[in-house]
N, C-alpha and C positions, 0 to 999 in steps of 0.2 A: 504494500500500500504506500502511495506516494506523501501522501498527508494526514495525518488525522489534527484535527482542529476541536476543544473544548474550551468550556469557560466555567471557572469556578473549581478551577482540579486543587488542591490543596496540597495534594500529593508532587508537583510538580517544584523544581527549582527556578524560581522567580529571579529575571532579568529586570532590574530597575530600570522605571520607566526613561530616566537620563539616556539610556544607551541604547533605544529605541532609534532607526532609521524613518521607521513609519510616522507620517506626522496625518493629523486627521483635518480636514478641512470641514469645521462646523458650522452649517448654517441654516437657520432657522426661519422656515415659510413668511414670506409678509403675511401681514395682519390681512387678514377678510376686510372686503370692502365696507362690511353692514357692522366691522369692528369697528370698538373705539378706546384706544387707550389710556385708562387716568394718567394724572399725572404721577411721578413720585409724592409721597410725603412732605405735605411744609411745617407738619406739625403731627409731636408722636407722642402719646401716652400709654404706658406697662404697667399695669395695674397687678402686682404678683400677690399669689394664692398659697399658701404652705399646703405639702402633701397633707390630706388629712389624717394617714392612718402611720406615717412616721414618726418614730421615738423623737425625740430632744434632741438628738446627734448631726451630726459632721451628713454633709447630703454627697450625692455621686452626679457630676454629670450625665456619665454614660446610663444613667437609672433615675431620672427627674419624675418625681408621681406629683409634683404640683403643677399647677395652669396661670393664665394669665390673661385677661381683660385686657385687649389691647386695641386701643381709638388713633383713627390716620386721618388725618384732613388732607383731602386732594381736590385736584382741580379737574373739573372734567369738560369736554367740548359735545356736546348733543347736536346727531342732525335731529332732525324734523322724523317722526315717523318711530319705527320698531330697530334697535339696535342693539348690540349685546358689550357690554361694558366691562373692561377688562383692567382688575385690579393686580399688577402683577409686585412680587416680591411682600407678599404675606408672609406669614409665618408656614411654616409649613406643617407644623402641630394644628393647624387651623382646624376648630370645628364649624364645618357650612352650615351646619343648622341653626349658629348660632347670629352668623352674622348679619347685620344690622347695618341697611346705607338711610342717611337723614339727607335730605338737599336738593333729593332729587323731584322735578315736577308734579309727578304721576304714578311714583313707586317702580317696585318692580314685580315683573314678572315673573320670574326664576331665577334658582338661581345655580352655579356649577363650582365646583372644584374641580380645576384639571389635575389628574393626580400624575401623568408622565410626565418625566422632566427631561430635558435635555440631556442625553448621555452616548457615550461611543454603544451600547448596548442596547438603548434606546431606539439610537439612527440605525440598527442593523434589524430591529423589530418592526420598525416602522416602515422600513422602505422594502420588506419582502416582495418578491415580485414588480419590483419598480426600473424605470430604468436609472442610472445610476454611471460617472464616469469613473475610472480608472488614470493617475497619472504612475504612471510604468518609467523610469529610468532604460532606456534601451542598452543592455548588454555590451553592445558592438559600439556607441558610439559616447557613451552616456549621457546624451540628453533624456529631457525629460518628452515622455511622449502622451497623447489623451488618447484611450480607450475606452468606447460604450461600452455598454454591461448592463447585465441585469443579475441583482440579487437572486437566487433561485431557492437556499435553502440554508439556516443556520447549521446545521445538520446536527440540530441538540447539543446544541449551546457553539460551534462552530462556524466559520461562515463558508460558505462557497455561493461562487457567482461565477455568472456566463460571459464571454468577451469572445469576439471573432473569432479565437485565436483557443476557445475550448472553453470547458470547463475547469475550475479549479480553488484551489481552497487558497484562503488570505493567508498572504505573508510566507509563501512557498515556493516564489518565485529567487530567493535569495537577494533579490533588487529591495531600491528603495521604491516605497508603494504609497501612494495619497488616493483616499476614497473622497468625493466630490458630492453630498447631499443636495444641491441646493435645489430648492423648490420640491421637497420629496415630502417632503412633512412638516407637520404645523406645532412640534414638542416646543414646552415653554421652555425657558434658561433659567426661570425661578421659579418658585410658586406662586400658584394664579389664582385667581378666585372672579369667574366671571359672574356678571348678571346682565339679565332680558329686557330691559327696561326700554318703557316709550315715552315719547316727548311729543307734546303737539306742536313746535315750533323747533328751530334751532335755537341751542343758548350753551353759555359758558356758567359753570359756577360752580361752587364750592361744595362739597358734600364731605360728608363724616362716616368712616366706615370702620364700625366696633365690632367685635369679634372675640371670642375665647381661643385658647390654643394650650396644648398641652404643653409638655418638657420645657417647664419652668420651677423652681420653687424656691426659697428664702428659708435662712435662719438664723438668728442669732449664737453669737461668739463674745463670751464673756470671760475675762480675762481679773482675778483678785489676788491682790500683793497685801499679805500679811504685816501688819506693820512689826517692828523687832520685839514688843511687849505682849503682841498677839492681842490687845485691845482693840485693834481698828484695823479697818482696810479697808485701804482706794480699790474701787469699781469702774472696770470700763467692758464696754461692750462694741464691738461691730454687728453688721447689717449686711450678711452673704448674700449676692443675688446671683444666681444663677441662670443660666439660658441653652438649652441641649440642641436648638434647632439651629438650621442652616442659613438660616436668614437672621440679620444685627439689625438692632432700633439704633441708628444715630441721634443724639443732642436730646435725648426724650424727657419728660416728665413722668419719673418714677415714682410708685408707691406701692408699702406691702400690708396683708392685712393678714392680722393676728387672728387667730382663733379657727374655727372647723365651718367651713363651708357647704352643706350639705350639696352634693351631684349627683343627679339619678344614672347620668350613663354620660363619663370624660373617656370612651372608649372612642378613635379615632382612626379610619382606615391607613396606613402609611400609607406616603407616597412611593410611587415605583420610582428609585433612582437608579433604577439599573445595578450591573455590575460590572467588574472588570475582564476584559473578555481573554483570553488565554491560546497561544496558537502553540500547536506541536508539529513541528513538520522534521521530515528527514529531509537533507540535503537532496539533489539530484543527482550525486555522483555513485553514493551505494546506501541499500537499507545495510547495511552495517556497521557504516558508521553513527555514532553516537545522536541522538536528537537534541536539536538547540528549544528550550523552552522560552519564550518572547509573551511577554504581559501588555496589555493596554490598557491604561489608565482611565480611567474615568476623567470627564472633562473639568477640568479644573475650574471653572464659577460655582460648580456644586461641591457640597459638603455635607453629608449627614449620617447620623447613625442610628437605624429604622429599628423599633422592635417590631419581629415579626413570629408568627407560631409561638408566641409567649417567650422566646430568647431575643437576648440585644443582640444583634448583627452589623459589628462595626467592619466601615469600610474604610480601614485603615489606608488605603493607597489612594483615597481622595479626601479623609478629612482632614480640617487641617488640626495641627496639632489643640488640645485643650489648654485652654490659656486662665491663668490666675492672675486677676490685677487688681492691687489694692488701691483704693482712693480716699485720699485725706483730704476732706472741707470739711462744708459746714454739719453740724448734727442735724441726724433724721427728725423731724417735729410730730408727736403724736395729735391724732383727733380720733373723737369718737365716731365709730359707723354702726349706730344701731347698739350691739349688743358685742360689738367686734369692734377691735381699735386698728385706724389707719398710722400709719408712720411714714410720712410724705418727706421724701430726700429735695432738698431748697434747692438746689442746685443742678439743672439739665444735667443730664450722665447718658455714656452709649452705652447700653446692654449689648455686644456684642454677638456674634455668632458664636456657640460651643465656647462659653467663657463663664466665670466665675469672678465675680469682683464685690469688692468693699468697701460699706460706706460707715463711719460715726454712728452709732447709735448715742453713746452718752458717755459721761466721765465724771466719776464722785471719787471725793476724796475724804478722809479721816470717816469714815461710817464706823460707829461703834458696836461691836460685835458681842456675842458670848459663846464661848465656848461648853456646850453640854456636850454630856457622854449619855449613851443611851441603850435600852436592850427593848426589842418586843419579845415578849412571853405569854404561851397559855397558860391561862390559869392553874390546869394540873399538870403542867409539864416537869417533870424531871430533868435538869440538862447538865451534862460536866461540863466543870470550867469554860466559857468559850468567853472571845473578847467581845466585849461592848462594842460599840458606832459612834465614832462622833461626828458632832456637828457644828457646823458657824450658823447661830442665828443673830437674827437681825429684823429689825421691824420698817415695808417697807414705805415710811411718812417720811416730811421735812425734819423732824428733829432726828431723826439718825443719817441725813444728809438722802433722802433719794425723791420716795413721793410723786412716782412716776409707773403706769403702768410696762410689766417686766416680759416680754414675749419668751417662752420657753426655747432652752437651747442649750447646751453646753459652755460647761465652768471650768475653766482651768486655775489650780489655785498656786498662789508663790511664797514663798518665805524669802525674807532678807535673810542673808548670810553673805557674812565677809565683804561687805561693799556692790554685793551681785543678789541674785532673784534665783533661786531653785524651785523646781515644778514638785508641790506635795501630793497632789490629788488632781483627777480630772473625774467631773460627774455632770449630771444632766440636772435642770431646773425645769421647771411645770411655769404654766401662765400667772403672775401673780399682777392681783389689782392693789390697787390704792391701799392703803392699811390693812396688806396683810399679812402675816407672819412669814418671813424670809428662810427657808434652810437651807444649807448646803451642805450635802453629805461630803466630806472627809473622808470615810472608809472604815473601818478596823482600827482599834487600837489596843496593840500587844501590852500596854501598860493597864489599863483597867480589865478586870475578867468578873464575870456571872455566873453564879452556879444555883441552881433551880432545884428544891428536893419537895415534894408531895410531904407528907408527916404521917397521916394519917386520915383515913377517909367515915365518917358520921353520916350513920343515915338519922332521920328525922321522920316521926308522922306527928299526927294532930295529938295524939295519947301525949309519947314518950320520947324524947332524944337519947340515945348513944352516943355517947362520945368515950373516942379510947382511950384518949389522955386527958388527963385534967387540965393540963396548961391551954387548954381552948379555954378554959372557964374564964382565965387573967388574962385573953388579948381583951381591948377596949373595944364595945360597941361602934360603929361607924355614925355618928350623929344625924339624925333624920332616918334611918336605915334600920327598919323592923325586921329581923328574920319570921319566915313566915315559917307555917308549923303543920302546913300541909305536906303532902309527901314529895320530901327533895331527896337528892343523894349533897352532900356536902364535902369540902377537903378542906385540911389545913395545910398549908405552903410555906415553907421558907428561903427567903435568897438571901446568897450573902454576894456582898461587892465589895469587892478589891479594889484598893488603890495603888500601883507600883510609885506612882509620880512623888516628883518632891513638894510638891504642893496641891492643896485640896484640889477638887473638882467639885462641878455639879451633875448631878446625875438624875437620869429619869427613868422610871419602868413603867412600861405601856403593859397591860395585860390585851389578850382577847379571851373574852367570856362564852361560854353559849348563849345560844337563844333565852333567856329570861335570867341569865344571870349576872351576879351582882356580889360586889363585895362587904358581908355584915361585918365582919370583927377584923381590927388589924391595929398593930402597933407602932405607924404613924401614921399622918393625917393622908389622906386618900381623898385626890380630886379625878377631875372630869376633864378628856379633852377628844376632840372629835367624839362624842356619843361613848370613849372609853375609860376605865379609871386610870389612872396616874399618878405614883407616887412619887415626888420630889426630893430627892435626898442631897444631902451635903456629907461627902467622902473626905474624910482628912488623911492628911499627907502620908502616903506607906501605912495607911492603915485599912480595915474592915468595917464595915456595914451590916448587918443582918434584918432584915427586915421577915415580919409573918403578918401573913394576910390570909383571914376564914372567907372562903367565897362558898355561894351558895346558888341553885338553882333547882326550877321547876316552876309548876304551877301555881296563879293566885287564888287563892280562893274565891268562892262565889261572897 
């Protein structure tokens, strides 16, 4: 066999496209008479959506599950009559159902997503059976020569076409070789988004065209430097925005909105950007010598990376690389929207193609802190030795320096040391509003430990109590808190907490109860937090703790 020709072999030794002979002459149908094409963008707004089912963390370009509200003011020319109106260099995440043109006389009629783009794969799908020229280098003299042709067949994923001169597959001639499209097909160079619209006159004018679009999403990057005493810490925050499609907002008017967006269906057909097409031919002098494998790039104005069949399918040989850029102005300004907070960047910025960049969120300094240590426990849990959790709280008002609502995101925490900042912790933060309680997990700490032991277990009916040890009799009633004398199962509990530290701590234990239970008897004072009890303690230096608490459960009586 003289050629064999694929596209998409994986298996094959890829020849970068630099050292390619073959150059592709691309070009694309004039516009239809009864077209009319907006102008570009004189004005851009990105309205960004956080994924809603994403943790608090670090996001993925190549995996964006947030969207984005994005408004274009263009300029458009109407004849008189039925015409189809051609929005090009959308988003390519676009969803058509969603978009919205304001301006126009009469409305419209339909409307289209053209989902093929321009590509070398593209132009070989589209001109099947078409005629089509060949410029051939001549052998004997090397000029460049023209040859008709007709595409006849990819041959599954392949090309071959017809010329005077036979049949034969691309790129097998050993010559240099330029394929000729023009006037073969009508593929856009960006993404499009057409609509039908009629006009009773001819006219010029302005219109606005809003739309949603996937592979987008935001989030914040909080950054806290310990001060040397661990009483305070300055707080700063950025504002990621990110952009996974192949088309950039230049000079736009950005903003992102906090909170969970409910969408019935951000499911979005990709567009076809083709692939990179692949030629294997043997030379003509013997099949046994070796085959040269030769790649054809995708056309270089496109750029993207489609999920398709539920896997991302990056087309590494045409996108361009993923780019991180930071940007330092003015801070993002919050407003409220509803039940959701916007945070609007003062300063036009370009959301770029397949890029990720950074704006201000905010900058606090000296916020007073406290450090607790902490354990959640069930009620009748038994547990050996394990270490406590700490934490930095803080409350978020003007008097502990903040008093702004807090978009969730990731904390990276620092300690001064030696003239420099060391990374102690990194953890995730929740949505927090106006005055409310601040935490930030720390992690583990090998200095304070928890040990959990049951005592002994008491049943109860309305008669008579059991109890196995007497020292239930000496804990102290819980103030307000009746034990009831219907039929419960009951246990007595003790923890003891450790301190290794050279200086006290505070510490807190969370219990969880069953369903109707409740702590009657314990040996210190026993409060409420989130619907659970909580008891407060203060740990002195290198020393122990012992706390006992009677909890109890079942039903009330009638």
């Amino acid at each position: 066999m003289r050629a064999a020709i694929k596209r998409g072999c994986h298996s094959m030794r890829l020849v970068p496209a630099s050292g390619l002979a073959l150059a592709w002459a691309l070009a694309a149908a004039p516009v239809k008479a009864a077209d009319t094409l907006a102008s570009m963008p004189s004005d851009l707004s990105v309205t960004v959506y956080r994924a809603p089912f994403r943790s608090s963390g670090s996001i993925r370009l190549d995996n964006l599950g947030g969207f984005a509200l994005v408004s274009e003011t263009r300029t458009v020319r109407l004849p008189a009559g039925v015409s189809r109106l051609r929005f090009e260099g959308v988003a390519d995440g676009i969803d058509p159902s969603s978009a919205i043109v304001t301006g126009l006389p009469d409305g419209v009629i339909e409307k289209n997503r053209e989902g093929k783009l321009l590509s070398p794969a593209a132009l070989i799908d589209a001109a099947l059976g078409k005629p089509m020229t060949l410029l051939r280098a001549d052998k004997k003299t090397g000029k460049s020569a023209r040859l008709a042709g007709t595409i006849r067949s990819d041959a599954g994923g392949g090309v071959v076409f017809e010329t005077s001169e036979g049949i034969e597959a691309l790129r097998c001639s050993g010559l240099p070789e330029t394929l000729s499209f023009a006037g073969v097909t009508d593929l856009a160079a960006t993404p499009t988004l057409s609509v039908l619209v009629r006009s009773s006159e001819s006219i010029t004018t302005t219109v606005t065209l809003s739309y949603l679009a996937r592979d987008f999403d935001w989030a914040a990057d909080y950054g806290a430097t310990l001060s040397a005493d661990g009483n305070t810490m300055d707080l700063g925050a950025w504002v990621t925005l990110a952009n996974g499609n192949g088309v950039g907002f230049p000079s736009t008017r950005t903003q992102v909105v906090a909170g969970r967006v409910n969408r019935e269906n951000g499911e979005v057909e990709p567009l076809d950007v083709g692939g990179p097409i692949l030629a294997q031919c043997w030379p003509r002098g013997s099949t046994s010598d070796p085959p040269q494998y030769l790649q054809i790039d995708l056309a270089s104005p496109l750029s993207a990376a489609r999920e398709k069949m539920g896997m991302i399918q990056s087309l590494a040989a045409a996108a361009p690389r993923l780019a991180e850029v930071t940007l330092a102005q003015k801070k993002v300004e919050q407003e409220q929207l509803g039940d959701l907070k916007l945070y609007r960047v003062p300063d036009r910025t370009t959301v770029a193609s397949r890029q990720s960049k950074q704006v201000r969120l905010l900058d606090r300094s000296n916020i007073p802190i406290t450090r607790v240590y902490g354990a959640d426990l069930a009620a009748d849990e038994n547990a050996v030795s394990a270490p406590a959790h700490l934490l930095l709280r803080t409350m978020n008002d003007a008097s502990h320096h903040l008093g702004l609502p807090l978009p969730s995101g990731r904390v990276a925490v620092f300690a001064m040391r030696d003239g420099g900042t060391l990374l102690q912790h990194e953890s995730n933060v929740r949505d927090l509003a106006v005055d409310e309680e601040v935490e930030i997990d720390m992690g583990e700490s090998s200095d304070v430990h928890v040990t959990s032991n049951k005592d002994q277990q008491v049943t109860s009916n309305k008669d008579q109590t059991t109890v196995a040890s007497a020292r239930t009799t000496r804990l102290p009633p819980v103030p307000g808190v009746a034990e009831r004398r219907s039929a419960t199962v009951e246990a007595v509990n003790h923890v003891d907490v450790s301190n290794a530290r050279a200086t006290e701590i505070h510490f807190e234990l969370r219990l969880r109860l069953p369903e109707g239970g409740r702590v009657v008897r314990a040996d210190h004072p026993v409060g409420t937090k989130n619907g659970r009890p909580i008891f407060r303690l203060t740990i002195p230096a290198n020393g122990t703790v012992t706390l006992q608490y009677h909890s109890q459960h079942g039903t009330v009586p009638p």
